[in-house]
C-alpha positions as CSV (number, residue, x, y, z in Angstrom):
1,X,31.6,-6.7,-47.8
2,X,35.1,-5.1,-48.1
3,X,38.5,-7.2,-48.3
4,X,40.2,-6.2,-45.2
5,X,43.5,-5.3,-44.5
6,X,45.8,-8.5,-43.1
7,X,48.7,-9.0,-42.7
8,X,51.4,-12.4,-42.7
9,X,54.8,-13.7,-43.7
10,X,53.2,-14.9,-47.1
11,X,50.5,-11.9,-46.9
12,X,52.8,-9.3,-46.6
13,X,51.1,-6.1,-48.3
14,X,48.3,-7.9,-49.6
15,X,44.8,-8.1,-48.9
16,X,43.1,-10.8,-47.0
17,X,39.7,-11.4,-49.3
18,X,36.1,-12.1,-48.3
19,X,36.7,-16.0,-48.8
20,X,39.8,-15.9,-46.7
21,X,37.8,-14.1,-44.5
22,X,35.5,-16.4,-44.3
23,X,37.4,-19.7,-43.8
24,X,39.3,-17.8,-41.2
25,X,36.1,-17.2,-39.1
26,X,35.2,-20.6,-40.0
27,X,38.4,-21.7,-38.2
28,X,37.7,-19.5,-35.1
29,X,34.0,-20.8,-35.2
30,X,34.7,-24.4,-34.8
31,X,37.5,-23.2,-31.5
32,X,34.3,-21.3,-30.0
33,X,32.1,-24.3,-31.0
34,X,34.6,-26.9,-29.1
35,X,34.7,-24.7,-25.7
36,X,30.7,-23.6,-25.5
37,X,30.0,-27.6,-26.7
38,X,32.6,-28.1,-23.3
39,X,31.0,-26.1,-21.2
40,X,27.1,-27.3,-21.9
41,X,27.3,-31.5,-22.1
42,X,29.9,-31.5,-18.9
43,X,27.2,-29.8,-16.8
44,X,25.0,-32.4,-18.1
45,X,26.8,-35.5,-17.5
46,X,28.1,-34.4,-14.3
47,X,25.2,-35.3,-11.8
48,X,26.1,-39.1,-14.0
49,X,30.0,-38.7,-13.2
50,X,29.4,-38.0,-9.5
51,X,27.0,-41.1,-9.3
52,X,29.7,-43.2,-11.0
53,X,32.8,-42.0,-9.8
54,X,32.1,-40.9,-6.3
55,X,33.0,-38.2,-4.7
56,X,29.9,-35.1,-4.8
57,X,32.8,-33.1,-2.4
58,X,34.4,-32.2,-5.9
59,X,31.3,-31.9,-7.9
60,X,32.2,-28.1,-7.8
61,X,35.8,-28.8,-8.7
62,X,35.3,-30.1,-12.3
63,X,34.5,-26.4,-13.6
64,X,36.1,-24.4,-10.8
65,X,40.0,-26.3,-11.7
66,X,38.8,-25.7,-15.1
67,X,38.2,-21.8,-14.8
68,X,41.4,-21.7,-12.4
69,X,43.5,-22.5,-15.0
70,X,41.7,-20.6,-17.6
71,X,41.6,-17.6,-15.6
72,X,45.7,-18.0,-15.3
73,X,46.6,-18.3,-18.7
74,X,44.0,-16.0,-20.7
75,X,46.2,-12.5,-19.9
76,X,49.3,-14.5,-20.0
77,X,47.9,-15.5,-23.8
78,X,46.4,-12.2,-24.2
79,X,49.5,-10.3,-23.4
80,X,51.7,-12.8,-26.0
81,X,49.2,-12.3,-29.1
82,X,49.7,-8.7,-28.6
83,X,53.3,-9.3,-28.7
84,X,53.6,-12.0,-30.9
85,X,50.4,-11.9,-32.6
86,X,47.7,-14.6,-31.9
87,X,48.1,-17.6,-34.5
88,X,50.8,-20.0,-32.9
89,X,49.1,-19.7,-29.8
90,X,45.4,-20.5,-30.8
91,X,47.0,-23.6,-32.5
92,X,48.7,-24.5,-29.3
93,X,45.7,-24.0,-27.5
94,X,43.4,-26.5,-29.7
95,X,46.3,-29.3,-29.3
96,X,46.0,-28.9,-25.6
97,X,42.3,-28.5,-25.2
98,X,41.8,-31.2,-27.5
99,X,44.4,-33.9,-25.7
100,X,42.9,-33.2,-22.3
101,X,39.9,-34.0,-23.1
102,X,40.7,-37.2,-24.2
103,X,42.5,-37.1,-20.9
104,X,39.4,-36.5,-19.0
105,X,37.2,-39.2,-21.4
106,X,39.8,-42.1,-19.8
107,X,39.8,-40.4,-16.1
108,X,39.0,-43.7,-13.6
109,X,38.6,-40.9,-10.4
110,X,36.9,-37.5,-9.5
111,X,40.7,-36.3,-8.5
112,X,41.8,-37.8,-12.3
113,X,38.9,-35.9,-13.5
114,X,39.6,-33.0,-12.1
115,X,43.1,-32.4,-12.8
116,X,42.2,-33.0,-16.5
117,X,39.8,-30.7,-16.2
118,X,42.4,-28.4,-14.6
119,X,44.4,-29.0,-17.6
120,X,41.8,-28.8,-20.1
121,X,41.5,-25.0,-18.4
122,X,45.1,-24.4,-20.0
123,X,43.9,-25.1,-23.4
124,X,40.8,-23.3,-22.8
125,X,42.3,-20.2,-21.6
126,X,44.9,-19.9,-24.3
127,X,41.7,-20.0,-26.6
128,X,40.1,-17.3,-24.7
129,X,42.9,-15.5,-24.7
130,X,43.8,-15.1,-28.0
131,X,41.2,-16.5,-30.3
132,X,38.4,-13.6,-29.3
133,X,41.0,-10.8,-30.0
134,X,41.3,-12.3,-33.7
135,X,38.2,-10.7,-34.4
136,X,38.9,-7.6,-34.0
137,X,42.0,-7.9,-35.6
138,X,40.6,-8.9,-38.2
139,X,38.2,-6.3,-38.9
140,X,38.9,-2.9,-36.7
141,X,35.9,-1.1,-37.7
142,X,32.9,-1.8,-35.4
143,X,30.3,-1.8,-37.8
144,X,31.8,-4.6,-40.3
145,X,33.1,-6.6,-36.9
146,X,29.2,-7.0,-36.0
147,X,28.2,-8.2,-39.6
148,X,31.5,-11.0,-39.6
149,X,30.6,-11.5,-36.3
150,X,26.9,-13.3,-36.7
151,X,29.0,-16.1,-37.9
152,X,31.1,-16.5,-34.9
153,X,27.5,-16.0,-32.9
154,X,25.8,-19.0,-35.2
155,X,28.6,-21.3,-34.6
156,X,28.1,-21.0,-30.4
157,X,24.7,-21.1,-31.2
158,X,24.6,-24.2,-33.0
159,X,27.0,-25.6,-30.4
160,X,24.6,-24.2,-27.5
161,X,21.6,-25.9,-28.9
162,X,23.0,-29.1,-29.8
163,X,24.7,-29.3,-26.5
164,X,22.5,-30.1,-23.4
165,X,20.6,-32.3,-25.3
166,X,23.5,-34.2,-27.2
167,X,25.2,-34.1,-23.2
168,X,22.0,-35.6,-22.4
169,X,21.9,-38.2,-25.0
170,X,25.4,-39.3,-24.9
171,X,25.5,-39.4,-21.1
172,X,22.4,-41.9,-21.5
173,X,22.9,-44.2,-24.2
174,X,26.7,-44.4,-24.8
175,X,28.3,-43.3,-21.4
176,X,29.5,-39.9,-19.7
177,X,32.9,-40.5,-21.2
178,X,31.8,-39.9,-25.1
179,X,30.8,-36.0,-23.9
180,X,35.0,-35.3,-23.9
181,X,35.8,-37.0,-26.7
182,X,33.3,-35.3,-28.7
183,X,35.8,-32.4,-28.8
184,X,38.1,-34.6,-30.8
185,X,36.7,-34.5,-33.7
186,X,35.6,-30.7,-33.4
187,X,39.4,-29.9,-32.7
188,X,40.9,-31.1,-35.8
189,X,38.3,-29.8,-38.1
190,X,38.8,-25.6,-36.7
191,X,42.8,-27.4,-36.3
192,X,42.7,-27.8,-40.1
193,X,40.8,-24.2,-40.7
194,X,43.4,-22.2,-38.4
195,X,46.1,-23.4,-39.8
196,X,45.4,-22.7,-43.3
197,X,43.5,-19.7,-43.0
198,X,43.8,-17.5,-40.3
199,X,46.6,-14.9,-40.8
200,X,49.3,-14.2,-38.6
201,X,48.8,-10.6,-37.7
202,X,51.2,-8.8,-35.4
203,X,50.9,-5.4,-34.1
204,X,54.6,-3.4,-34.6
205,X,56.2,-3.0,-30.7
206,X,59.0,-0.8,-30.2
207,X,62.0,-1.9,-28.2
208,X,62.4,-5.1,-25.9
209,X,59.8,-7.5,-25.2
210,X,59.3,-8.4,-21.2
211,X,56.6,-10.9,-20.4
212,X,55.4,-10.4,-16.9
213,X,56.3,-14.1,-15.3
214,X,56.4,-12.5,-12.0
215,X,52.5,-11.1,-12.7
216,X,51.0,-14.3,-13.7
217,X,53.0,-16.1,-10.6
218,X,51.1,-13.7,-8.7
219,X,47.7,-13.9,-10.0
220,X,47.8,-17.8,-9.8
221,X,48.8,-17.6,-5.9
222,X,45.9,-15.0,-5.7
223,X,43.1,-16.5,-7.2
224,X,44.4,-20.2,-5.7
225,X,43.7,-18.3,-2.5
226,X,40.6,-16.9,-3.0
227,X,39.4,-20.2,-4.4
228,X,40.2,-22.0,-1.4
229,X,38.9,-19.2,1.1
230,X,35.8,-19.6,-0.3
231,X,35.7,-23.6,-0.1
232,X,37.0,-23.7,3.5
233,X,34.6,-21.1,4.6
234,X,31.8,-23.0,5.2
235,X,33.4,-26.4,5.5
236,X,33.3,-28.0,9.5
237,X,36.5,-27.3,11.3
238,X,38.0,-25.4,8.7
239,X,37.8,-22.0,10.1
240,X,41.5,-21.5,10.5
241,X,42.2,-22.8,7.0
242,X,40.1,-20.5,5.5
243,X,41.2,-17.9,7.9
244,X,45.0,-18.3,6.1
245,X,43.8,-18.6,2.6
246,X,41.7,-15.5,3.0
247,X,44.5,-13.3,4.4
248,X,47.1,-15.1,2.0
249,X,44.6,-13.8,-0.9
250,X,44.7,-10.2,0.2
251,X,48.6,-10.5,0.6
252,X,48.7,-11.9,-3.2
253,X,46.8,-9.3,-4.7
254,X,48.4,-6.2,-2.7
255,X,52.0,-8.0,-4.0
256,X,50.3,-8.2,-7.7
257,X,49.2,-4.4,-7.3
258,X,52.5,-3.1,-5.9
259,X,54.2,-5.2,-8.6
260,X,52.1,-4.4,-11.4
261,X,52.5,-0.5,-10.5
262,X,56.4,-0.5,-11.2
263,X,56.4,-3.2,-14.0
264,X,57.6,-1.7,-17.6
265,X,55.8,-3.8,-18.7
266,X,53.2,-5.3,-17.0
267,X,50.6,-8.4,-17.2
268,X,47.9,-6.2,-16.0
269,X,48.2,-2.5,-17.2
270,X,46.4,-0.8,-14.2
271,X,46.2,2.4,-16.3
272,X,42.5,-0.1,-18.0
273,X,41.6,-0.3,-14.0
274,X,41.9,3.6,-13.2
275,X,39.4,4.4,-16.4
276,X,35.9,4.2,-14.9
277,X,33.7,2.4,-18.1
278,X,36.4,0.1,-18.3
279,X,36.1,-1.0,-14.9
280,X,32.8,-1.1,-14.5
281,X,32.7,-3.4,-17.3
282,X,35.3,-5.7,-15.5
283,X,32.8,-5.7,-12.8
284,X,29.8,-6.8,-14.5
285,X,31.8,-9.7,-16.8
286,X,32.1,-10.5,-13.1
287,X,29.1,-10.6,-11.8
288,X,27.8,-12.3,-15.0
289,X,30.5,-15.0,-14.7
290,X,29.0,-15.6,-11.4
291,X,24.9,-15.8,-12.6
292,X,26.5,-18.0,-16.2
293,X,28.4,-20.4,-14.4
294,X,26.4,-21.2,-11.5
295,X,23.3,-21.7,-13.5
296,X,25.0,-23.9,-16.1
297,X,26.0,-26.1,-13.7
298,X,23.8,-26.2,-11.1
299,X,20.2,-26.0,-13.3
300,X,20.9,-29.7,-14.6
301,X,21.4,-30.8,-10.9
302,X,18.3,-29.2,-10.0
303,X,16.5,-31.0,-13.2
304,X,18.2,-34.4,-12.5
305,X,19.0,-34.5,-8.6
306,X,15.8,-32.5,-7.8
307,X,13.3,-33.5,-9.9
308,X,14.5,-36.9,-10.7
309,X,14.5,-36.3,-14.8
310,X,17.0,-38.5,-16.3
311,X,19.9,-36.7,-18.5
312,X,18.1,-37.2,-22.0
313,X,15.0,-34.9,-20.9
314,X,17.3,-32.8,-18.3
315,X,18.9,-31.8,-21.7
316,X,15.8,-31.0,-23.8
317,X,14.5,-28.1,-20.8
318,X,17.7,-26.7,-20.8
319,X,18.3,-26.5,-24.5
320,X,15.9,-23.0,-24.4
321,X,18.6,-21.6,-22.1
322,X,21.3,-22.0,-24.6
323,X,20.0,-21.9,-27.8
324,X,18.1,-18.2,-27.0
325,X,21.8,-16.7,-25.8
326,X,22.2,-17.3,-29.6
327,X,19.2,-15.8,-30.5
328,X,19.8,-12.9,-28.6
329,X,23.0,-12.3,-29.8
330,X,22.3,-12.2,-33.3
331,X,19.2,-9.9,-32.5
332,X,21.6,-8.1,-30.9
333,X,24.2,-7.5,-33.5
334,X,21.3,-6.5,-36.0
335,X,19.8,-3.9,-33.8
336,X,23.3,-2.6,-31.7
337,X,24.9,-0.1,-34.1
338,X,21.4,1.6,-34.6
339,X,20.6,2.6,-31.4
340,X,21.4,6.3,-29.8
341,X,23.0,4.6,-26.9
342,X,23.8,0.9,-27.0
343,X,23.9,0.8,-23.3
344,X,20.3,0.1,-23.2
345,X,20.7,-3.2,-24.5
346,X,22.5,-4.2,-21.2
347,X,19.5,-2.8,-18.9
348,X,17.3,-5.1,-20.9
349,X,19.6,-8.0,-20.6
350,X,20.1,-7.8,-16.9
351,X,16.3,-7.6,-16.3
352,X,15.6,-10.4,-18.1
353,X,18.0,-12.5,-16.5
354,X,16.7,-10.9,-12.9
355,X,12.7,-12.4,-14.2
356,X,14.9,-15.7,-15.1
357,X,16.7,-16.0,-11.5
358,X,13.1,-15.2,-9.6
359,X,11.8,-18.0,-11.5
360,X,14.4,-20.7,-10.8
361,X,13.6,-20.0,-7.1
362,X,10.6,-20.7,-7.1
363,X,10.2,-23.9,-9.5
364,X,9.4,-27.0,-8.2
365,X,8.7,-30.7,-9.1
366,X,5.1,-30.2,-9.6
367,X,5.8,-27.1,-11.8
368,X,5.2,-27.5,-15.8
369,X,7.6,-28.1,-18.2
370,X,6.3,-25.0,-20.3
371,X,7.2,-22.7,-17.3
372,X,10.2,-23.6,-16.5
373,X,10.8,-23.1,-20.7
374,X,9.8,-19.8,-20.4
375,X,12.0,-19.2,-17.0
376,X,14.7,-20.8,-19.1
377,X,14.4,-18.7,-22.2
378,X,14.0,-15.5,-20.6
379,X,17.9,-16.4,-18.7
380,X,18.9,-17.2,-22.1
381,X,17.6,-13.6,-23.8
382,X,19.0,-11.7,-20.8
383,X,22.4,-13.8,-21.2
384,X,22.6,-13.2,-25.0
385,X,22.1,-9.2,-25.1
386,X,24.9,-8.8,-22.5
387,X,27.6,-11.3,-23.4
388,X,28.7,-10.0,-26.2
389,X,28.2,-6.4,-25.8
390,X,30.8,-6.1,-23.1
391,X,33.0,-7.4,-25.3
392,X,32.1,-5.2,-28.0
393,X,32.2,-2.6,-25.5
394,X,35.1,-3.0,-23.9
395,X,37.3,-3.2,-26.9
396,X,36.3,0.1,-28.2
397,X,36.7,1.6,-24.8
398,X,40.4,0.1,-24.3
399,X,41.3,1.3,-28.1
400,X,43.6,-1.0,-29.9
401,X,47.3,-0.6,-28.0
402,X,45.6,-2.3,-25.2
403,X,42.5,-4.3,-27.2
404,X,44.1,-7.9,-26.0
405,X,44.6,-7.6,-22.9
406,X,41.4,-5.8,-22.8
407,X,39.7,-8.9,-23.9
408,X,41.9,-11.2,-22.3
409,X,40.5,-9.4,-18.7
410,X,37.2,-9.1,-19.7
411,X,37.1,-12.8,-20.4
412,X,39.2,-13.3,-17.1
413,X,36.7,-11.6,-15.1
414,X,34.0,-13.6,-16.4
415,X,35.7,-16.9,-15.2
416,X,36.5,-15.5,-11.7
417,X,33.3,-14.7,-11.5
418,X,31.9,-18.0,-12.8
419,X,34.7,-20.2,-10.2
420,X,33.5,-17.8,-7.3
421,X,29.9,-18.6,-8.4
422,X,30.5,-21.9,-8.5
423,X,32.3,-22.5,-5.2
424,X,29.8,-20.4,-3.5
425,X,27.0,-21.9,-5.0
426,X,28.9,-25.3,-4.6
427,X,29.0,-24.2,-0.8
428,X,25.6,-23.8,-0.1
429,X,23.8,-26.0,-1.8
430,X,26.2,-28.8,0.2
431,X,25.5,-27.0,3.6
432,X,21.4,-26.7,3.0
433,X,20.9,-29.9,1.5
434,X,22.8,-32.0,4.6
435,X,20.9,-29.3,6.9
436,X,17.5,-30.1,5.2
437,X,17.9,-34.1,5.3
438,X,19.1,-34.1,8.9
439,X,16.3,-32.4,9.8
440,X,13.9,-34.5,7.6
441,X,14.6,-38.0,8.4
442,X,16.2,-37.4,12.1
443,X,12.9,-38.5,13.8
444,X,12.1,-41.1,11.2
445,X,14.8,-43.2,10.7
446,X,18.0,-44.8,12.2
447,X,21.4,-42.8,11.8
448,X,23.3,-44.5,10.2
449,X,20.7,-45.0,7.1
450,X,20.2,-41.5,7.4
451,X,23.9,-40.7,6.7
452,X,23.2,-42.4,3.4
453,X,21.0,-39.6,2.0
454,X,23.3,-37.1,3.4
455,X,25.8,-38.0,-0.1
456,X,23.8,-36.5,-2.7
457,X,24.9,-38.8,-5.2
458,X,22.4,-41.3,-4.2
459,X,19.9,-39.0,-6.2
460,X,21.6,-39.8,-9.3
461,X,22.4,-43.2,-8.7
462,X,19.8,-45.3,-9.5
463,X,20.8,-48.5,-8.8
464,X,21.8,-46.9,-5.7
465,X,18.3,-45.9,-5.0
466,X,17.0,-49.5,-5.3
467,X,19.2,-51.1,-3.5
468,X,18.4,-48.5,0.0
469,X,14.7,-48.6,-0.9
470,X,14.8,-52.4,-0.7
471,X,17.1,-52.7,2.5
472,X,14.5,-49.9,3.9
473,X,11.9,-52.2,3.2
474,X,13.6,-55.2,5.6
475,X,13.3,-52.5,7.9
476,X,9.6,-51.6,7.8
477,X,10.5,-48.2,6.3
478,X,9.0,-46.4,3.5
479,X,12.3,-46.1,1.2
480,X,11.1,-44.2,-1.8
481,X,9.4,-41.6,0.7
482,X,13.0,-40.6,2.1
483,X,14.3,-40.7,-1.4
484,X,11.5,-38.1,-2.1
485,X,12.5,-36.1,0.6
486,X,16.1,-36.2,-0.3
487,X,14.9,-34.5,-3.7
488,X,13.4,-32.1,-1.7
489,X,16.3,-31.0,0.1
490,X,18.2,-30.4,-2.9
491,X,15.7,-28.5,-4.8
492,X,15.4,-26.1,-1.4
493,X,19.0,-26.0,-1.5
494,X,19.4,-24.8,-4.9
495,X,16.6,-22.3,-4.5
496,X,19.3,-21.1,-1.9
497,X,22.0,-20.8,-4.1
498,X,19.7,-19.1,-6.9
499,X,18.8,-16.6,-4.4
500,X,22.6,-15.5,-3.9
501,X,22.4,-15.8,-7.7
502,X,19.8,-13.2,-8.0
503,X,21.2,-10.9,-5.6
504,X,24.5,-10.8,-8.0
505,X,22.5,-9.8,-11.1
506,X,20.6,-7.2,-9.5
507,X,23.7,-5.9,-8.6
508,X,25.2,-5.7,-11.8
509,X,22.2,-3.0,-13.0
510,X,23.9,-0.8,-11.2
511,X,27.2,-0.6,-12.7
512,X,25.6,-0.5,-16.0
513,X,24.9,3.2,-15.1
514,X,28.4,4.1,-14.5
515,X,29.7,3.2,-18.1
516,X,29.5,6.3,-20.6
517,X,27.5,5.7,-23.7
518,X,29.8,3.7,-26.1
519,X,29.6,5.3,-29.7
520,X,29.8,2.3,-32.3
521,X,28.8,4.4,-35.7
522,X,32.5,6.0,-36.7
523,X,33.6,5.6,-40.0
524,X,35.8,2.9,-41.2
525,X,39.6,4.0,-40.9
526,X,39.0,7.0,-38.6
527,X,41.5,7.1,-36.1
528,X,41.1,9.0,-33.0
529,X,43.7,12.3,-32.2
530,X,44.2,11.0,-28.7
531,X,45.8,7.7,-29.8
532,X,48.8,10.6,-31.2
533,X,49.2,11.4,-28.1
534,X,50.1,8.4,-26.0
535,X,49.6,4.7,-25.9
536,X,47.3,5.1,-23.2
537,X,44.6,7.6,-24.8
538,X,43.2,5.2,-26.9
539,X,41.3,4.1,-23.6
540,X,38.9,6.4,-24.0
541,X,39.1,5.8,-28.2
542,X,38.1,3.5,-30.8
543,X,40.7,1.3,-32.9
544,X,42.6,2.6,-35.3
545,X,43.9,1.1,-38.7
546,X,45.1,-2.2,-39.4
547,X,48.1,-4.0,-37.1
548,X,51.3,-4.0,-39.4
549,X,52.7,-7.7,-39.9
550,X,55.8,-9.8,-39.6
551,X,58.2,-8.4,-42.1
């Protein structure tokens, strides 16, 4: 494989060679390891958390304040690598991520949890926003970016198949509190690589540099808004509440687009929104957000609060899920830059992942453990031949004077996408699952006993669920049968949410057909005419040479 052009304050001119390379994508493995790790054993000890700490209002809360924050700071971070390349910042970021999870290992309350988790999401969006646009930094010709990039695939692979199952482990025999600090140790090692390795590059700017404050204050009000519209909506009561966030959301984002438009410099260029690939790309890293987030979390509620599985086997089923959106993606970087048009490879992913949502509505507690495998794997195909292409995608369709913000958005999209996945989702499988146990145990059993089922946490309580059964018992009443039907409601409330699910995916097939076929076989160093002509040109072009470095 070729050296590749680099460029830092001790680099200056040189080379950067294939072991440098190497312990540089190392470095950026073990970041990518540390978030997908996150993502996979929280989801997994959560059902645990809720049953311990109380509180299943905020079950949605733990990933949504997570993706809030992320969502915030990944074009803030996107915007500064570009500026001030991407090195100090993805070392800033691992400090952070890596302190807040300890913060949320000692966390005595859901509230403590979830503003840990909130800022956990400042760590993770600093990594988001600046350690994904390394890679292309690092190696601007498609073709070579693939091969490098099976590494950085393997490593969220490895971390995606060790993860439910080591969530599920930990959670059971040590406590839910080890699944944060298993960061630690993950955050010092890609810490050590980083800061060694990893060069500083730093694309040349021309004049002044503004950072768009006002922008970021603007799309923190906005999606703050939106987040809350969507939990009041459907909350008792709350109909004027969410009738202010809503029309407070619209008022933020017409502010961000009348700012952004007159900005010199602005957080957002809107000249990526008016180019129509581009933007149909934002739309289906949204949509996906919504189908990736909502199942992580809400499958292992489903496995443990519906079907009663403790978190040890909850984690072996879902392991499939993850560990194939691995396999996918290295499939897919084998097979991408030899196709006549790569777009096919989403059409494939999405109907996969339609098969996988039509089977998660229809599973049930009597339904084997092979199928729900196969329902599992085919999610995590689908997942694995889109992820990465629209990031792939979208960097050659920005062109390299906007390739981090271009990734910063694309990444931002998919978290607005998973936080309105999960507050919907969140929303109603609260709303079906009170509606279903009302109606179940109204004609069998006192009120106020009744109200008991009505906190889903008794599902995932065990001690809990002895102690009601045995007070039932004084009472003359079948306990374990109402626990049963509990389980019930929530799996018929899930099979709600996955139904919204499925409608989102089979929406995203249609935007695939409005992105133009992306060509990913140029020759290394060929740099498009239309990147001469204006900054803005190379949205319809590929990347050009190497970013010049600090001098």
């Amino acid at each position: 494989m070729a050296p590749i052009a680099a460029s830092d304050s001790s680099l200056t001119g040189r080379v950067l060679t294939v072991r440098q390379s190497l312990f540089a994508m190392l470095g950026l493995s073990f970041v990518v390891m540390m978030v997908a790790i996150d993502q996979t054993v929280v989801g997994m000890a959560l059902p645990t958390i809720v049953a311990e700490l109380n509180g299943f209002e905020l079950y949605a809360w733990v990933g949504t304040s997570y993706l809030l924050t992320s969502v915030i700071m990944v074009p803030i971070f996107g915007r500064l690598g570009d500026f001030y390349g991407r090195k100090p910042f993805v070392i800033a970021a691992i400090v952070v991520f890596g302190a807040a999870s300890a913060l949320c290992g000692f966390s005595n309350s859901m509230m403590q949890l979830v503003l840990a988790r909130a800022l956990q999401g400042i760590g993770g969006g600093m990594l988001v926003g600046t350690a994904f646009a390394c890679i292309p930094d690092l190696f601007p010709e498609p073709s070579v970016r693939l091969r490098w990039q099976v590494i950085f695939s393997s490593a969220y692979g490895l971390a995606n198949a060790i993860g439910p199952t080591l969530g599920g482990v930990l959670t059971h025999y040590v406590g839910w509190r080890s699944v944060f600090f298993v960061n630690l140790p993950i955050s010092l090692l890609g810490l050590w690589f980083v800061s060694n390795y990893l060069p500083h590059m730093r694309h040349e700017q021309r004049g002044r540099i503004h950072l768009d404050w006002q922008g970021a204050l603007l799309i923190a009000a906005g999606l703050s808004c939106l987040q809350l519209f969507v939990q009041f909506l459907p909350a008792p009561g709350q109909g004027q509440m969410a009738a202010l966030a809503g029309i407070g959301g619209v008022v933020m984002f017409a502010a961000l687009y009348f700012w952004e438009s007159r900005c010199a410099q602005p957080l957002l260029p809107l000249e990526m929104f008016r180019n129509r690939s581009l933007s149909a790309l934002f739309g289906l890293s949204t949509l996906l957000g919504f189908a990736l987030f909502a199942i992580l979390f809400y499958v292992p509620l489903l496995l443990q609060g519906g079907f009663g599985m403790t978190p040890q086997v909850a984690g072996l089923v879902i392991t499939p899920l993850v560990v194939f959106i691995t396999v996918a993606s290295i499939v897919n970087s084998r097979i991408l830059v030899r196709l006549p048009n790569p777009n096919v490879m989403l059409y494939w992913g999405f109907a996969l992942l339609i098969a996988s949502c039509a089977g998660l509505i229809f599973i049930n507690r009597t339904t084997s453990e092979w199928i729900m495998v196969a329902v599992l794997v085919a999610g995590g195909l689908g997942l694995g031949f889109v992820l990465p292409n629209l990031t792939v995608f979208g960097q050659e369709i920005a062109g390299r004077s906007h390739l981090g913000i271009a990734t910063a958005v694309l990444q931002s999209t998919r978290m607005i996408g998973g936080m309105l996945g999960m507050a919907i989702i969140g929303s109603l499988v609260n709303y079906y699952y009170v509606q279903h146990v009302r109606l179940a145990v109204s004609t069998h059993m006192p009120a106020a006993w009744g109200g008991l089922l009505e906190d889903p946490q008794m599902l995932m309580n065990a001690a809990d669920q002895q102690k009601f059964v045995a007070q039932l018992q004084g009472l003359g009443l079948d306990g374990s049968m109402f626990i049963d039907t509990a389980r019930s409601a929530m799996v018929s409330a899930i099979h709600a949410g996955m139904i919204a699910v499925l409608l989102f995916v089979i929406a995203a097939v249609f935007w695939v057909r409005v992105i133009e076929p992306v060509n990913l076989k140029r020759n290394a160093g060929r740099k498009p005419a239309q990147d001469k002509e204006s900054p803005s040109a190379g949205m319809a072009s590929g990347h050009g040479g190497p970013a010049k470095g600090d001098e």
